[in-house]
C-alpha positions as CSV (number, residue, x, y, z in Angstrom):
1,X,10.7,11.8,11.9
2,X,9.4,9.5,9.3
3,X,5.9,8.0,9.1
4,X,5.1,4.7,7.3
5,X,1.6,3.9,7.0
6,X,1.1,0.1,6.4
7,X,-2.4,-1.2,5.0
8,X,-2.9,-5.1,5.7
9,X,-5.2,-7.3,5.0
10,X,-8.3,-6.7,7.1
11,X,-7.6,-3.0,6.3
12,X,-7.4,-3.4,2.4
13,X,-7.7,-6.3,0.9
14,X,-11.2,-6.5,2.1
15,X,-12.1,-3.8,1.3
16,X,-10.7,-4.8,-3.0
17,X,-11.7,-8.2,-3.3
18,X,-15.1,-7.3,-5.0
19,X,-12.8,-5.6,-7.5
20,X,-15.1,-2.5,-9.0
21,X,-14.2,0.9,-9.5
22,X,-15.6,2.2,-6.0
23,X,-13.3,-0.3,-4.4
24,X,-10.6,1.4,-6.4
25,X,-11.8,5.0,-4.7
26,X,-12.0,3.4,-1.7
27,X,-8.4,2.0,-1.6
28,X,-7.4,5.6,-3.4
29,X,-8.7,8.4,-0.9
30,X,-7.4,5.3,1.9
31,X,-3.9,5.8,0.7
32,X,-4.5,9.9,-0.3
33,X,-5.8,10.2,3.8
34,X,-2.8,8.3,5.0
35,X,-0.3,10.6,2.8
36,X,-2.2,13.9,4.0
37,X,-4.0,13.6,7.2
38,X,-1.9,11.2,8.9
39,X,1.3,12.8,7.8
40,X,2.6,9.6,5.9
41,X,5.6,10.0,4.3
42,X,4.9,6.2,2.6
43,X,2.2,3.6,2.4
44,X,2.3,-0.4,2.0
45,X,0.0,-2.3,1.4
46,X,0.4,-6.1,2.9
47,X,-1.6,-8.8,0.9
48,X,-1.7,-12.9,1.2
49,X,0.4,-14.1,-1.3
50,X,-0.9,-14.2,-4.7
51,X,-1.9,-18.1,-4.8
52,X,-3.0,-18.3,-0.7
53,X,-5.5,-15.8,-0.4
54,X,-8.1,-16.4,1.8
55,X,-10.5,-14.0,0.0
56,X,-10.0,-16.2,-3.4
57,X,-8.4,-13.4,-6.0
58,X,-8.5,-10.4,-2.8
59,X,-4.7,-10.1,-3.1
60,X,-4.3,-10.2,-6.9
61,X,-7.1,-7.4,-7.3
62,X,-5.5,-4.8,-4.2
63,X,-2.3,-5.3,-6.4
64,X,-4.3,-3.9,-9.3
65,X,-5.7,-1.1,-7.2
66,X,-2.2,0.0,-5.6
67,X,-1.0,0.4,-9.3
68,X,-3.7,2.2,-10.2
69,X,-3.0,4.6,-6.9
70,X,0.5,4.7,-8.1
71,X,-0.3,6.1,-11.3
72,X,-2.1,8.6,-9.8
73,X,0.1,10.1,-7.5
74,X,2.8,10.5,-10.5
75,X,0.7,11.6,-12.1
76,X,-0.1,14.6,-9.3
77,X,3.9,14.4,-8.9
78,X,4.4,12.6,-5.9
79,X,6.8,9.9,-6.1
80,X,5.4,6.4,-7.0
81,X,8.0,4.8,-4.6
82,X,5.8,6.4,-1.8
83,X,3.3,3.3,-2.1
84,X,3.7,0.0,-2.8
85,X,2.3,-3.8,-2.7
86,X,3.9,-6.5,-0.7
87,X,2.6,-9.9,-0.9
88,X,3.4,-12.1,2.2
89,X,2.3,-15.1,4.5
90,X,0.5,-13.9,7.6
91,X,2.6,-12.9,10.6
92,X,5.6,-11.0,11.7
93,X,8.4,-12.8,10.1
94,X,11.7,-11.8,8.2
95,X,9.9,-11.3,5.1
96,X,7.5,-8.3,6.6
97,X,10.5,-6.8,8.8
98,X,12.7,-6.7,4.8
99,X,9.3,-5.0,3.7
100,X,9.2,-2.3,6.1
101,X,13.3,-1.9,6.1
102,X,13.0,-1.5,2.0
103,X,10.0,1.1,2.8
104,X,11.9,3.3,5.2
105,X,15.2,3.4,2.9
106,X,13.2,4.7,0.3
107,X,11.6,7.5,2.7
108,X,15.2,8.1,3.6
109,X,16.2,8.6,0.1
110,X,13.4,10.3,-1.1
111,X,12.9,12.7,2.1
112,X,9.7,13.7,4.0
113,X,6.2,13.6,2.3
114,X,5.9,16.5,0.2
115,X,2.1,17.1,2.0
């Protein structure tokens, strides 16, 4: 049974647009709980597209702080491809349901979380 974790806007976003290095933790032990606690086998995070975001540079900054949570879960040796940044329009359209299909092919490939 695979479990996706997905992070949208309200959930993240918000949480990075002020852009310091707390945010960063924040965003960090977010993704760390959802890999451990929650049993995720992957996380995605779900920003406004880069030039539409209604919290000004919001999107652009959670993109910075999902690279930095990348970095640090190779660097722990977890796969990178376990977490990653899509930036869409708001609502359920074809674009989010390709997101979530990419997402679970790489669980597939990659096989359960190794938490």
């Amino acid at each position: 049974c695979k479990k996706i974790l997905v992070l949208a806007c309200r959930g993240c976003v918000t949480v990075c647009s002020a852009g310091g290095e707390r945010e960063a933790e924040i965003l960090a032990s977010l993704v760390r709980l959802g890999l451990r606690k929650n049993g995720a086998d992957a996380v995605y995070v779900v920003g406004c597209p880069v030039d539409t975001c209604h919290n000004v540079k919001g999107s652009q900054r959670a993109a910075k702080r999902v690279a930095s949570v990348k970095k640090a879960i190779g660097e722990l040796g977890i796969e990178e491809d376990r977490v990653e940044m899509f930036h869409l329009e708001r609502g359920l359209h074809p674009e989010f349901v390709d997101a979530a299909r990419e997402i679970d092919e790489r669980v597939r490939r990659m096989g359960p979380s190794p938490f």
